[in-house]
N, CA, C and O of each residue as an XYZ file, in Angstrom:
824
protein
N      28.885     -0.324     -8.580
C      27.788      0.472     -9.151
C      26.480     -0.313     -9.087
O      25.424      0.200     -8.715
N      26.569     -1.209     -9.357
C      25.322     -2.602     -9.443
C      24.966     -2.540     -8.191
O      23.738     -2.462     -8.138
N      25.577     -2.537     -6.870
C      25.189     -3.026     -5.873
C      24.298     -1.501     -5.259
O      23.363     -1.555     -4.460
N      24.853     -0.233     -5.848
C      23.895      0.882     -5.560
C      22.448      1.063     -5.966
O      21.751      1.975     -5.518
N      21.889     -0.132     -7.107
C      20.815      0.402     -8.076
C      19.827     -1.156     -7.052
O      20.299     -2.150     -6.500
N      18.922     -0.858     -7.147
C      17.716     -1.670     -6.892
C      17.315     -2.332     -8.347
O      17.087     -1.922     -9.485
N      17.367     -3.723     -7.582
C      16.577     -4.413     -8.820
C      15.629     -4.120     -9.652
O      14.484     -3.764     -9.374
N      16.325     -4.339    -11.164
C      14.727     -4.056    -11.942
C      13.727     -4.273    -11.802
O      12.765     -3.546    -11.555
N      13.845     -5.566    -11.976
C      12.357     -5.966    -11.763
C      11.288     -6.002    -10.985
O      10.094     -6.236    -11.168
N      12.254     -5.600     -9.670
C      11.388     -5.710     -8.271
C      11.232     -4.181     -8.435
O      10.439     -3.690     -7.632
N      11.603     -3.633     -8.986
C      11.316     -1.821     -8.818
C      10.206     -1.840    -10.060
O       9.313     -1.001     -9.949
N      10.170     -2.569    -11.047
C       8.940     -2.574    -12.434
C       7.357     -3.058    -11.633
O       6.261     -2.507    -11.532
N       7.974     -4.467    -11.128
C       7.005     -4.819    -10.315
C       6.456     -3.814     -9.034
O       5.283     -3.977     -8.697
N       7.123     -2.966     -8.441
C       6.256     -2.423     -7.215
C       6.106     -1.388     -8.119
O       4.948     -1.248     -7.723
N       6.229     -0.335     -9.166
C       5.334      0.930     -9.697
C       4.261     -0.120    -10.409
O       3.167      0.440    -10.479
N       4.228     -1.303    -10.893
C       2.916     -2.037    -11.421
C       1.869     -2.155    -10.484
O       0.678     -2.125    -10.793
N       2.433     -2.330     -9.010
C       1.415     -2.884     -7.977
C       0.744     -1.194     -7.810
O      -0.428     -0.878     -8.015
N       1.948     -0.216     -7.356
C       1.178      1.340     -7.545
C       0.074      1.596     -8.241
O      -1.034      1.716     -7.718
N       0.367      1.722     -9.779
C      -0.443      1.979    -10.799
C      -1.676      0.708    -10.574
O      -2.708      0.868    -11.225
N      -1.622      0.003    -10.064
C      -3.144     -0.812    -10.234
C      -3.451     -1.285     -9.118
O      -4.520     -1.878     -9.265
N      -3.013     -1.369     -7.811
C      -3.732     -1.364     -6.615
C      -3.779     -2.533     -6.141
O      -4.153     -2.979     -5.057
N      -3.606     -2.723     -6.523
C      -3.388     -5.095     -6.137
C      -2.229     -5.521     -7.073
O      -1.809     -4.984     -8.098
N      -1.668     -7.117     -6.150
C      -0.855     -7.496     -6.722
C      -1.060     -8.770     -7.597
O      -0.148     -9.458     -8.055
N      -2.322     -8.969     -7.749
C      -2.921     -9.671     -8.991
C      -2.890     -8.777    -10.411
O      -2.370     -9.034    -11.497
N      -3.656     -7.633     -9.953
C      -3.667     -6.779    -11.053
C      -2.177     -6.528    -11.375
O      -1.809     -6.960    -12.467
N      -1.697     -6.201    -10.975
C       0.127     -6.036    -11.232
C       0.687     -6.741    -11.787
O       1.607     -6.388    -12.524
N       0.140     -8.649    -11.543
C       0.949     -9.685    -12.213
C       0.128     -9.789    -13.314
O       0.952    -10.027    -14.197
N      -0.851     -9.770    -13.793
C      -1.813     -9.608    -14.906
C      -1.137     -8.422    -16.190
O      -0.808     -8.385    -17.375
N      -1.213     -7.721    -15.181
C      -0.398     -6.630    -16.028
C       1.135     -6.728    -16.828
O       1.496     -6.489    -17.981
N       1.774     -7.170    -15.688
C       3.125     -7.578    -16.224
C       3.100     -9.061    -17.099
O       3.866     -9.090    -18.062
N       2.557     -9.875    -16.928
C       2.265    -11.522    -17.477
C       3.059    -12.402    -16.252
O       3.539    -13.455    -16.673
N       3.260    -12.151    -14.879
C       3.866    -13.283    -14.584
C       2.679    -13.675    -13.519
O       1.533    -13.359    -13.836
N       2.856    -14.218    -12.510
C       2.182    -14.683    -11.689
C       2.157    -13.624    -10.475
O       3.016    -12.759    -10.302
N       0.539    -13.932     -9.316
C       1.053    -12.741     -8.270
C       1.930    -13.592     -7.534
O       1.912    -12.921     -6.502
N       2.709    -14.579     -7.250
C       3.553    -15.207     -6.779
C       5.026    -14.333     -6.864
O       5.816    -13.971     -5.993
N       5.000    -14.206     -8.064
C       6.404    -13.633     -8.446
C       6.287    -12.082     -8.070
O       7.138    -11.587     -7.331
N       5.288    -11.356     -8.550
C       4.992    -10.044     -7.948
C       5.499     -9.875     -6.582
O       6.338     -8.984     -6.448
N       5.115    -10.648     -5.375
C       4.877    -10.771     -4.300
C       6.436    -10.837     -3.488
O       6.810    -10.272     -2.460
N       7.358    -12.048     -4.691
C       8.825    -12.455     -4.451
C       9.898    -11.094     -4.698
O      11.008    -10.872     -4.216
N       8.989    -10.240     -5.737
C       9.978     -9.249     -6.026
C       9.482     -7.685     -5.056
O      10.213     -6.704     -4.918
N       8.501     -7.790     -4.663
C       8.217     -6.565     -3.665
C       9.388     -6.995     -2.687
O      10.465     -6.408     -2.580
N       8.934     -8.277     -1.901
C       9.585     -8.806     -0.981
C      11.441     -8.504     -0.943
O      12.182     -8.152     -0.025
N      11.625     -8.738     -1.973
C      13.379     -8.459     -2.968
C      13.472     -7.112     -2.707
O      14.508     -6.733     -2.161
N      12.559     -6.243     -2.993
C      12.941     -4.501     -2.882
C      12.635     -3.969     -1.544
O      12.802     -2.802     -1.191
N      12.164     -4.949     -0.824
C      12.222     -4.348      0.643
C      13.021     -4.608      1.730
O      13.136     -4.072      2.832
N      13.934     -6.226      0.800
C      14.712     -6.930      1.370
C      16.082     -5.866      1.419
O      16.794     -5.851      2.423
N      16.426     -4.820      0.013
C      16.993     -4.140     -0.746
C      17.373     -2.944      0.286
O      18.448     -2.401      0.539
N      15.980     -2.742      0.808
C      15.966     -1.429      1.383
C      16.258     -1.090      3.030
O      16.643     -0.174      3.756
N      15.656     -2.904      3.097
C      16.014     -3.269      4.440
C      15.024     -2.263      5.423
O      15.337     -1.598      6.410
N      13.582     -2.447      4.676
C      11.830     -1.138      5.438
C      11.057     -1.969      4.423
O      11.187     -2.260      3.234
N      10.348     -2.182      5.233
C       8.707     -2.513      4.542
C       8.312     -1.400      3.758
O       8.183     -0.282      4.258
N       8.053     -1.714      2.193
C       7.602     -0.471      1.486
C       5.894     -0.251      1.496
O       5.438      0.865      1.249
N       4.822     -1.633      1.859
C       3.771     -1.731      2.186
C       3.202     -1.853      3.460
O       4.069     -1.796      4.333
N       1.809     -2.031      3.985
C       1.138     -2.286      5.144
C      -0.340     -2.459      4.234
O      -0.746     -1.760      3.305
N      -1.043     -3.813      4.958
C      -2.529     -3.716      4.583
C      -3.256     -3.193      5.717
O      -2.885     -3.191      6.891
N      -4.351     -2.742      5.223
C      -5.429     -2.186      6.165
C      -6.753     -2.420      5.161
O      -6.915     -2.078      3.990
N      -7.681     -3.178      6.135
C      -8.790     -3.784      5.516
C      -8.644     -3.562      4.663
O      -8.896     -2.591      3.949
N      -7.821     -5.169      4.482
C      -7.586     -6.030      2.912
C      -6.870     -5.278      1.677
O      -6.879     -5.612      0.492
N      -6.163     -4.020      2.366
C      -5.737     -2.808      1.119
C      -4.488     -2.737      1.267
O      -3.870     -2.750      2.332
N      -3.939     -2.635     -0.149
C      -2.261     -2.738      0.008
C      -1.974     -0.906      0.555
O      -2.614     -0.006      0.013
N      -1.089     -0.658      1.508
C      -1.083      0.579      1.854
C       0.468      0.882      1.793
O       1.350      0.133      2.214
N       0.737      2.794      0.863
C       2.464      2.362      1.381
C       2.577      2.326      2.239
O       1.629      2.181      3.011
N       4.064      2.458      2.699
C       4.305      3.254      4.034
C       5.337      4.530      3.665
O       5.629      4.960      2.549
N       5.777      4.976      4.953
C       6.189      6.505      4.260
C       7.617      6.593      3.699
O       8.120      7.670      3.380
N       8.298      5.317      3.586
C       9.191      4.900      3.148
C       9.182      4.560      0.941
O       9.904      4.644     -0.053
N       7.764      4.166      1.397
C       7.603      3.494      0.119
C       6.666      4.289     -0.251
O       6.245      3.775     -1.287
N       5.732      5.771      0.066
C       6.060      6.963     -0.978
C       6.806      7.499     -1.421
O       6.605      8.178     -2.428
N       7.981      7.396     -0.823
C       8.992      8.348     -0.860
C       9.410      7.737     -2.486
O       9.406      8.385     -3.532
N       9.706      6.503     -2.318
C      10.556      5.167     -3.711
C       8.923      5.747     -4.630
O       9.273      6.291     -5.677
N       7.767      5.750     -4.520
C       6.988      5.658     -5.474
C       7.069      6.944     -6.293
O       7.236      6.902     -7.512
N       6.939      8.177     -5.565
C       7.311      9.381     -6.061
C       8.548      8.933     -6.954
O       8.169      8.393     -7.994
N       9.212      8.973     -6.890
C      10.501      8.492     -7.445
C      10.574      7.828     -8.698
O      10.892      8.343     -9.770
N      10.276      6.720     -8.499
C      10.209      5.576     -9.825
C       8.944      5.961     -9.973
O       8.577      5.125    -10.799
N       7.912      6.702     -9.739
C       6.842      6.611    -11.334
C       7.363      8.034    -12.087
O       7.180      8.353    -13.262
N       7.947      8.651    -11.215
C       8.302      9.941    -12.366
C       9.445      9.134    -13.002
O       9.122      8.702    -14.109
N      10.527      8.852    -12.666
C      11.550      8.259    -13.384
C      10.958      7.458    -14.638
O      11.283      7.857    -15.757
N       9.990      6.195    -14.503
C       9.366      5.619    -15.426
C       8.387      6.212    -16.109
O       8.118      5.545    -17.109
N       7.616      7.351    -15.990
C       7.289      8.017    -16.861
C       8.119      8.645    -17.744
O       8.038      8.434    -18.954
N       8.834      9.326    -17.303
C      10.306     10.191    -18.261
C      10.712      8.992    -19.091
O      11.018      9.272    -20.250
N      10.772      7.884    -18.793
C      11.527      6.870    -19.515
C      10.569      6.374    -20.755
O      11.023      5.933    -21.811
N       9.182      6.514    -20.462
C       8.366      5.809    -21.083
C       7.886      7.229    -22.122
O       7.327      6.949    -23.182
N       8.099      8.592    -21.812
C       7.806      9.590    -23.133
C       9.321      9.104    -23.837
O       9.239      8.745    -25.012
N      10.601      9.072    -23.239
C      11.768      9.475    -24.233
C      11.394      8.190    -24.974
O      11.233      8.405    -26.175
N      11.194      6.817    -24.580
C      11.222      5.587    -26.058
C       9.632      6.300    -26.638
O       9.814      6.100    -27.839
N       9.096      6.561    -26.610
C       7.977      6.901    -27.365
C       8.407      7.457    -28.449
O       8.413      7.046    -29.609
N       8.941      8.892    -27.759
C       9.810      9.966    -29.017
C      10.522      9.038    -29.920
O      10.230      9.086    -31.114
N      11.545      8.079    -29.454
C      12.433      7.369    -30.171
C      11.940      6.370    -31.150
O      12.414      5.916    -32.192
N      10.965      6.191    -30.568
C      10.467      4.947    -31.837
C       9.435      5.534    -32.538
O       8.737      4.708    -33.126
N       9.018      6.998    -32.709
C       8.394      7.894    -33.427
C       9.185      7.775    -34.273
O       8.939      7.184    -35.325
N      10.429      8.373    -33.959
C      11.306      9.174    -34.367
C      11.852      7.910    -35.710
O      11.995      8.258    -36.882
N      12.013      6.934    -35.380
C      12.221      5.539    -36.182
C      11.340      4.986    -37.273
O      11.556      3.947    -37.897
N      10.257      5.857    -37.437
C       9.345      5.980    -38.474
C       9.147      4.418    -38.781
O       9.659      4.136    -39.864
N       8.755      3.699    -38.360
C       8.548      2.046    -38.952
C       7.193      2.149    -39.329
O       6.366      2.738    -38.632
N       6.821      1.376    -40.848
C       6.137      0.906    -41.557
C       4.618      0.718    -40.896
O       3.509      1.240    -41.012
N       5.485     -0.742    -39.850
C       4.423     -1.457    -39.115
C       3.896     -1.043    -37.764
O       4.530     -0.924    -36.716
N       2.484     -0.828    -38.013
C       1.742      0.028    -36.999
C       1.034     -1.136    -35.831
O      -0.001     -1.774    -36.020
N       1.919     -1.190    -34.603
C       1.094     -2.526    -33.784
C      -0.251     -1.695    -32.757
O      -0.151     -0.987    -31.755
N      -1.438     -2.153    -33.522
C      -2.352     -2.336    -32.094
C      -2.728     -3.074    -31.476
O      -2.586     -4.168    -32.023
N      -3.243     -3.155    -30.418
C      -4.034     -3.860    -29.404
C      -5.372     -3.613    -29.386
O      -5.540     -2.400    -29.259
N      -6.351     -4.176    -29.453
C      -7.758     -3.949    -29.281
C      -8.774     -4.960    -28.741
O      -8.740     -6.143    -29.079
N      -9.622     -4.488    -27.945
C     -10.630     -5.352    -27.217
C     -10.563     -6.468    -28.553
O      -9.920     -6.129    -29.546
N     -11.287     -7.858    -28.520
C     -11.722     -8.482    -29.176
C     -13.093     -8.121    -29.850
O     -13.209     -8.475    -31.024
N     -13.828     -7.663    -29.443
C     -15.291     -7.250    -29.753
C     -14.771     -6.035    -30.327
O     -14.569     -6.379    -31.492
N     -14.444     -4.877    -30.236
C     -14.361     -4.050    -31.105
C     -13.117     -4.507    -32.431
O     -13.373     -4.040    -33.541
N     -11.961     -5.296    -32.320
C     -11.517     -5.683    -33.402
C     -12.035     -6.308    -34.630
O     -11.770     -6.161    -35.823
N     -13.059     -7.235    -33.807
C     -13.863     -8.037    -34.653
C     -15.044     -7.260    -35.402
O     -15.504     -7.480    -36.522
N     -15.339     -6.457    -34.628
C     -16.811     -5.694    -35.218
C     -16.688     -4.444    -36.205
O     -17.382     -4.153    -37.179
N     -15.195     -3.568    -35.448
C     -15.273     -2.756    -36.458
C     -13.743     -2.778    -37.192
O     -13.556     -2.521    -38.381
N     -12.799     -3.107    -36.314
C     -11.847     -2.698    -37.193
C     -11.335     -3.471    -38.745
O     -10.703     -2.954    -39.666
N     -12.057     -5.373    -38.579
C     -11.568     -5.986    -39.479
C     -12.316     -5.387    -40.905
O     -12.044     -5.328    -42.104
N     -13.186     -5.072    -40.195
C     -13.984     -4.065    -41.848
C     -13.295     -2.817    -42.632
O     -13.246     -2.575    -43.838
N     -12.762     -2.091    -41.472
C     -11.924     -1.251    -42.024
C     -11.020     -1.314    -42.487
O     -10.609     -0.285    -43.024
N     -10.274     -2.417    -42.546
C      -9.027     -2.841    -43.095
C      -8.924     -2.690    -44.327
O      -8.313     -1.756    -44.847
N      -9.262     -3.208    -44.676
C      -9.447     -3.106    -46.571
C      -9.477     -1.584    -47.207
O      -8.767     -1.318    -48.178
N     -10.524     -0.393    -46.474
C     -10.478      0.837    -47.050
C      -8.846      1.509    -46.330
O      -8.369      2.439    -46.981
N      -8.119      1.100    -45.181
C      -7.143      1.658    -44.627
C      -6.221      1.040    -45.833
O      -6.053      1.933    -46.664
N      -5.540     -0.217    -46.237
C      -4.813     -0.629    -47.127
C      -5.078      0.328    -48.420
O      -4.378      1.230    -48.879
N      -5.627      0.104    -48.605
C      -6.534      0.918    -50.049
C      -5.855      3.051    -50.040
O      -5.540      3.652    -51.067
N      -5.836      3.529    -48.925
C      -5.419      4.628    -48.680
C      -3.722      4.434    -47.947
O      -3.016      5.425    -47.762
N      -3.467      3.658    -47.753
C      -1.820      3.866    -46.877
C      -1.169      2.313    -47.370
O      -0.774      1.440    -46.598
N      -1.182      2.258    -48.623
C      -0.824      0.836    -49.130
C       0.631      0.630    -48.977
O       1.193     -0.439    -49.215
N       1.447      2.142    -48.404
C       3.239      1.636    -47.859
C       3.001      1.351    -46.069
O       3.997      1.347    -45.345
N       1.830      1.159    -45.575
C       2.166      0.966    -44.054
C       0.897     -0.554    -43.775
O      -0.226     -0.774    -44.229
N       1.780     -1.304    -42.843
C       1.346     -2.812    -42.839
C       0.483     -2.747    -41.049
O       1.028     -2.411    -39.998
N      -0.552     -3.066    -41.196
C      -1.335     -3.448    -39.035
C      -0.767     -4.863    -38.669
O      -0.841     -5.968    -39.206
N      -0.290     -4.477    -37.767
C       0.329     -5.895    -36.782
C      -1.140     -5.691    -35.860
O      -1.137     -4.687    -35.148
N      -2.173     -6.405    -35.820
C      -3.202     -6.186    -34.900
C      -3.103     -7.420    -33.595
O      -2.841     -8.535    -34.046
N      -3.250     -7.372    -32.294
C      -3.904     -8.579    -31.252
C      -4.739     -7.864    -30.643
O      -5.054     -6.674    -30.635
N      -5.188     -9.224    -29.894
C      -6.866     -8.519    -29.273
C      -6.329     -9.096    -27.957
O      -5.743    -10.179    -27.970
N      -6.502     -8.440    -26.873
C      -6.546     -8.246    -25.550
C      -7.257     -7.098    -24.970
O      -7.179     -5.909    -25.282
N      -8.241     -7.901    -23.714
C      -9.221     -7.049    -22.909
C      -8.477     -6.653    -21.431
O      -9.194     -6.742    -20.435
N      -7.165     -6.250    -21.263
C      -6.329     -5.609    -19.675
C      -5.596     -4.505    -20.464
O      -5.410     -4.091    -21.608
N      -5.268     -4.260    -19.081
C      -4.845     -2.534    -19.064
C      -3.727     -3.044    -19.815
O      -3.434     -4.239    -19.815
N      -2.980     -1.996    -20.574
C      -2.088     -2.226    -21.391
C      -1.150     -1.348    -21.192
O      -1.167     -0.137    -21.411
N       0.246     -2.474    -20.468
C       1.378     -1.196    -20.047
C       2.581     -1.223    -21.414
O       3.112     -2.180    -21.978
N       2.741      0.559    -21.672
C       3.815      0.758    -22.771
C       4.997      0.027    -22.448
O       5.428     -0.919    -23.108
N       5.424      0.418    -21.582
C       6.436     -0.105    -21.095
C       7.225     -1.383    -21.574
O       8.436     -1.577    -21.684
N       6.180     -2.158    -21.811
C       6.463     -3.728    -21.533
C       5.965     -4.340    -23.072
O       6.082     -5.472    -23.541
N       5.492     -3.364    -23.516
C       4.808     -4.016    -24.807
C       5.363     -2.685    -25.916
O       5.706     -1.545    -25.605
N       5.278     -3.491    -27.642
C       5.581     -2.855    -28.340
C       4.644     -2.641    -29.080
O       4.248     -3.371    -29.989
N       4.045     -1.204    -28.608
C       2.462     -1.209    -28.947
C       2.390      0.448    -29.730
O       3.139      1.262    -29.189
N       1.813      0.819    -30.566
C       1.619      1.938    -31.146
C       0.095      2.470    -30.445
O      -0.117      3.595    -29.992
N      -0.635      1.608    -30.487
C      -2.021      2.487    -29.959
C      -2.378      0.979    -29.511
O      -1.858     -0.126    -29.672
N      -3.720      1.572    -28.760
C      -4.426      0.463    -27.631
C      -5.890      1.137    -27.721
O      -6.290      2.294    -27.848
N      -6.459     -0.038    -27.605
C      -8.265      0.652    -27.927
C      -8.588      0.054    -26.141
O      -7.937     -0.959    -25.883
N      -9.275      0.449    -25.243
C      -9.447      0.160    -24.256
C     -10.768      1.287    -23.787
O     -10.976      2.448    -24.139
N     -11.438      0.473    -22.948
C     -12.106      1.237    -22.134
C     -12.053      2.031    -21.727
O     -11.107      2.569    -22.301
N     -12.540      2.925    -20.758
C     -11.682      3.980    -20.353
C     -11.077      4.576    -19.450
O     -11.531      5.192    -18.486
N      -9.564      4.307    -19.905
C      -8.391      4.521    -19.150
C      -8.413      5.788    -17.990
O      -9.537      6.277    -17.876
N      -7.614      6.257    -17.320
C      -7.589      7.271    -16.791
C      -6.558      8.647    -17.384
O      -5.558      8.789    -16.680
N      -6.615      9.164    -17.987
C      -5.929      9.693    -19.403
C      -4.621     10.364    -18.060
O      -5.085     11.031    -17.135
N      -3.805     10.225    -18.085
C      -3.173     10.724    -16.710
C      -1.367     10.186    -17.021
O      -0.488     10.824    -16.441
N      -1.020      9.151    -17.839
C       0.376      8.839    -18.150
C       1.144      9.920    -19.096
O       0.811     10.206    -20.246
N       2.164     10.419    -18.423
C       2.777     11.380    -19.552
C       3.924     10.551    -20.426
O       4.878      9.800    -20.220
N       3.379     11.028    -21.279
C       3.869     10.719    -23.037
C       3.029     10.048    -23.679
O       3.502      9.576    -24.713
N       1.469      9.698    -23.400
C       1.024      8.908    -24.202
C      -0.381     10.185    -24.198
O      -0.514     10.869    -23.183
N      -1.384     10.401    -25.450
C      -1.908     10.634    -26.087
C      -3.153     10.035    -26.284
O      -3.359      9.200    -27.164
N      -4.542     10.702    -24.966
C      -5.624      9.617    -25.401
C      -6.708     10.390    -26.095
O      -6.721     11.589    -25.817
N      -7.502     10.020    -26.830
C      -8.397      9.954    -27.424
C      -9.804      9.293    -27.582
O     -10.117      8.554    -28.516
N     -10.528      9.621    -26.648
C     -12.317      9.499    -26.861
C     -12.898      8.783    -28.252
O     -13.154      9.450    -29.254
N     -13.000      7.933    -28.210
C     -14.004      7.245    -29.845
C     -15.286      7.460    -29.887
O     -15.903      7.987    -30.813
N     -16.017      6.760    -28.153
C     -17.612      6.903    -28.343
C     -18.143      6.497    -27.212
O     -17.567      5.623    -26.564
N     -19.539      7.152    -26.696
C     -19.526      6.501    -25.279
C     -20.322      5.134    -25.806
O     -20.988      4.754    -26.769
N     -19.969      4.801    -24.927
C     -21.299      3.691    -24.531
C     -22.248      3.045    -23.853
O     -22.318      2.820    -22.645
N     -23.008      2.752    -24.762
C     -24.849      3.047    -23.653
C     -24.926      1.575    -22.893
O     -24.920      0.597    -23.640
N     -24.993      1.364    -21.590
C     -25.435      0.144    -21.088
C     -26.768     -0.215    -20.548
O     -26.873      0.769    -19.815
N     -27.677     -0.759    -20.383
C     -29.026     -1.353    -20.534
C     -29.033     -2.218    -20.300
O     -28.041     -2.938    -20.413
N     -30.650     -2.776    -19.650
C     -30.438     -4.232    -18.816
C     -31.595     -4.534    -19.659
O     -32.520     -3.790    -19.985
N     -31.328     -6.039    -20.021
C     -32.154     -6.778    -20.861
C     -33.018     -7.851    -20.224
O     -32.636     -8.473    -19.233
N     -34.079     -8.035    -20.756
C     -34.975     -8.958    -19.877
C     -34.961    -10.167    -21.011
O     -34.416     -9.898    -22.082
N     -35.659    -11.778    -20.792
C     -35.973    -12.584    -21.594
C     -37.091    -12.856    -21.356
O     -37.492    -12.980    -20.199
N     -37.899    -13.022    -22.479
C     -39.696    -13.360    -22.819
C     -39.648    -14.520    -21.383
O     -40.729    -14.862    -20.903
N     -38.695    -14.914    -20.944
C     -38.868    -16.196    -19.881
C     -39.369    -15.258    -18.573
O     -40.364    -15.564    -17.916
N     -38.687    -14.281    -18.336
C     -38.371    -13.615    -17.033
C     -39.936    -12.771    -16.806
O     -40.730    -12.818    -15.866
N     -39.963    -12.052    -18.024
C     -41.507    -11.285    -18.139
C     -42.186    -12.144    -17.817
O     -42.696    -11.976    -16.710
N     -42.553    -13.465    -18.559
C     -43.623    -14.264    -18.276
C     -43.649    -14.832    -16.745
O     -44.719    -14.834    -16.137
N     -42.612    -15.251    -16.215
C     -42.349    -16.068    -14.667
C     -42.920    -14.515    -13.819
O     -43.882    -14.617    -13.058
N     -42.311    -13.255    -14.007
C     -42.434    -12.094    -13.853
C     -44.024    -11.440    -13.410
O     -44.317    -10.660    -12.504
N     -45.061    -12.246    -14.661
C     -46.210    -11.074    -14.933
C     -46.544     -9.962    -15.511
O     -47.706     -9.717    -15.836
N     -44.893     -8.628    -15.828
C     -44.930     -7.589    -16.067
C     -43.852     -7.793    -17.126
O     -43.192     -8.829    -17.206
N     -43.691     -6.563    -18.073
C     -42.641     -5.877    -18.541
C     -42.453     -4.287    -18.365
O     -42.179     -3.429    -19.205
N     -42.715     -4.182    -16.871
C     -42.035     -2.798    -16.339
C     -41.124     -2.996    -16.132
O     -41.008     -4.135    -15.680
N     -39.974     -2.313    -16.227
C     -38.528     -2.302    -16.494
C     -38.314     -2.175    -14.918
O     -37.850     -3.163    -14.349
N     -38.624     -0.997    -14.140
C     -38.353     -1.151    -12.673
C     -38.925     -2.157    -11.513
O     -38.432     -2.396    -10.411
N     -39.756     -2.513    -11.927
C     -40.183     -3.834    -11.744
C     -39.494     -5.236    -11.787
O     -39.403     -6.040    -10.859
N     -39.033     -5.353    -13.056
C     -38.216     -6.555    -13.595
C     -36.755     -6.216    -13.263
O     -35.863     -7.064    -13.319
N     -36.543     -4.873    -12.900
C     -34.922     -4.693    -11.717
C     -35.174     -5.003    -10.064
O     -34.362     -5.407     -9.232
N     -36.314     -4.730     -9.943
C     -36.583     -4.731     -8.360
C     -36.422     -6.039     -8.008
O     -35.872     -6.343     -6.949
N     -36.967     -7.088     -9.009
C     -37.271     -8.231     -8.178
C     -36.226     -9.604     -9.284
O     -36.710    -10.706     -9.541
N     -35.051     -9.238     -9.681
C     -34.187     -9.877    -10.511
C     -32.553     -9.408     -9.354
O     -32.156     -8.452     -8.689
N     -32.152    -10.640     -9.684
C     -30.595    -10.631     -9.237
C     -29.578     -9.403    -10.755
O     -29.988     -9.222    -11.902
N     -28.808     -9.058    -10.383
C     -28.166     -7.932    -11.210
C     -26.764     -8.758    -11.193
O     -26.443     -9.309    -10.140
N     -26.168     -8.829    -12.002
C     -24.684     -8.617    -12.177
C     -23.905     -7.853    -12.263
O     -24.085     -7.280    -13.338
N     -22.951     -7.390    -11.679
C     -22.172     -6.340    -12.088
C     -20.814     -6.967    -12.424
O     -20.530     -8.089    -12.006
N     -19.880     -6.163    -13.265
C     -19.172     -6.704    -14.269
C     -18.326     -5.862    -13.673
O     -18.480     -4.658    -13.472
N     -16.906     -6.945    -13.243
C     -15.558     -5.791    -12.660
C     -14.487     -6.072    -13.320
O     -13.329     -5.859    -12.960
N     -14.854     -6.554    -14.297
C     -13.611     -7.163    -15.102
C     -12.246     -6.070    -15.005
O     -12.306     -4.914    -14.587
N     -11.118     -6.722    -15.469
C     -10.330     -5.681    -15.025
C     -10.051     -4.545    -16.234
O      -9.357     -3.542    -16.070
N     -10.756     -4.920    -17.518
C     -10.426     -3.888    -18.343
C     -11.263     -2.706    -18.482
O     -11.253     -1.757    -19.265
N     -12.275     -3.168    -17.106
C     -12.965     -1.980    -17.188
C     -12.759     -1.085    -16.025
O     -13.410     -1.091    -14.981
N     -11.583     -0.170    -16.404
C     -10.491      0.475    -15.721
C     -11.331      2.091    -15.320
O     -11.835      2.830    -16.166
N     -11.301      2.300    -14.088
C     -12.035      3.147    -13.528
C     -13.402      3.294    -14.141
O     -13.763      4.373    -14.610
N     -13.933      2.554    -14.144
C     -15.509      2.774    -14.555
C     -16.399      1.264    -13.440
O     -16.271      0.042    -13.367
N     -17.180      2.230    -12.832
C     -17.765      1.569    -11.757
C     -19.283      1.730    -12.507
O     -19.772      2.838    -12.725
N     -19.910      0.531    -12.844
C     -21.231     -0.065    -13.205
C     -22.388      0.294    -12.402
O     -22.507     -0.569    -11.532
N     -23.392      1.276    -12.289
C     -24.452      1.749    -11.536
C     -25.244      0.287    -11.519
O     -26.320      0.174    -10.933
C-alpha cells in the first residue's frame, strides 16, 4: 500500500512550490530550506519517473504531467484543510492562536487586549508575530492578520480590516539638496524603492 502513495512531503512540498511560484518562497513557507524543497520535488519526480517542472525565463513551469498531480493534490489538500478546520471548530478550545504582522500586533492589538479579557474572561490569545504567507496546513493557527492575501483557499474565511494609504516621504535634507518641495519633482529626480517583501502577497507597489 505504501509503495502506491507518493511521498508526503515531497507531494506538501510541490503544492507549496504551486501555491507560491518559487522554490524559495515554498521553503519559507514550509520553514525548511530551498535545498530541501528542491531534494523533495526531485523525490516526486524520481516517484513518478517524468519531470513534473520545466523553467522558461527563469520561471518554474509545469509540465503536462505535473498539472495533471497539481489539479489533484491542491483539491485533495484543500478538502483536507476545510475537514481539520471543521474539526478543530468543532473542538471548541479556549485558546484562540493568532498570527499577526509585528507592526500591527504591536500597535493595535496589544491595546486591545485588556478590553477583549475584560469581555471573554473564559477564552485565553496565544498571539506570534510573523510577516509570510501563512499556511493552515502546517500551523496551528485560528486567524492570521496579513496583507492581502488572495481570498481564494476553500475552508478558510477572509475578511477586509482597512485599506492602506501609501505615500512617499521626503527629508528637509532632500528638499534642500533638491531646491523644491514639489512632490513630482522630488519623484522625478530621487531613486524609489520598491518593497517585494514576500508578505506582501499579490500586491504590486505603483
Amino acid at each position: 500500500m505504501n509503495h502506491e502513495i507518493p511521498p508526503m512531503n515531497a507531494l506538501v512540498s510541490f503544492d507549496a512550490v504551486i501555491k507560491t511560484g518559487t522554490i524559495a518562497a515554498a521553503a519559507q513557507m514550509l520553514y525548511v530550506t530551498p535545498s530541501a524543497v528542491s531534494q523533495r520535488i526531485k523525490q516526486l519526480e524520481a516517484w513518478f519517473k517524468a519531470p513534473l517542472f520545466f523553467r522558461h525565463q527563469g520561471k518554474l513551469v509545469l509540465t503536462e504531467m505535473g498539472k495533471q498531480l497539481a489539479e489533484t493534490s491542491t483539491s485533495a489538500f484543500d478538502q483536507l484543510l476545510s475537514a481539520t478546520h471543521h474539526l478543530r471548530s468543532s473542538a471548541a478550545s479556549s485558546e484562540i492562536s493568532v498570527s499577526a504582522l509585528s507592526s500591527f500586533a504591536y500597535l493595535r492589538l496589544m491595546d486591545a487586549l485588556p478590553q477583549f479579557y475584560t469581555s471573554y474572561p473564559d477564552l485565553s490569545i496565544h498571539l506570534e508575530t510573523d510577516n509570510t504567507k501563512v499556511d493552515f496546513r502546517s500551523h496551528s493557527l485560528d486567524l492570521a492578520i496579513r496583507y492581502t492575501y488572495n481570498p481564494s483557499q476553500e475552508g478558510l474565511t477572509f475578511d477586509k480590516i482597512a485599506d492602506e494609504a501609501v505615500f512617499p516621504c521626503a527629508s528637509p535634507a532632500l528638499i534642500e539638496q533638491l531646491g523644491t518641495n514639489d512632490l513630482k519633482t522630488l519623484i522625478e529626480q530621487s531613486a524609489m524603492i520598491v518593497d517585494v517583501s514576500p508578505q506582501l502577497v499579490n500586491v504590486t507597489p505603483g
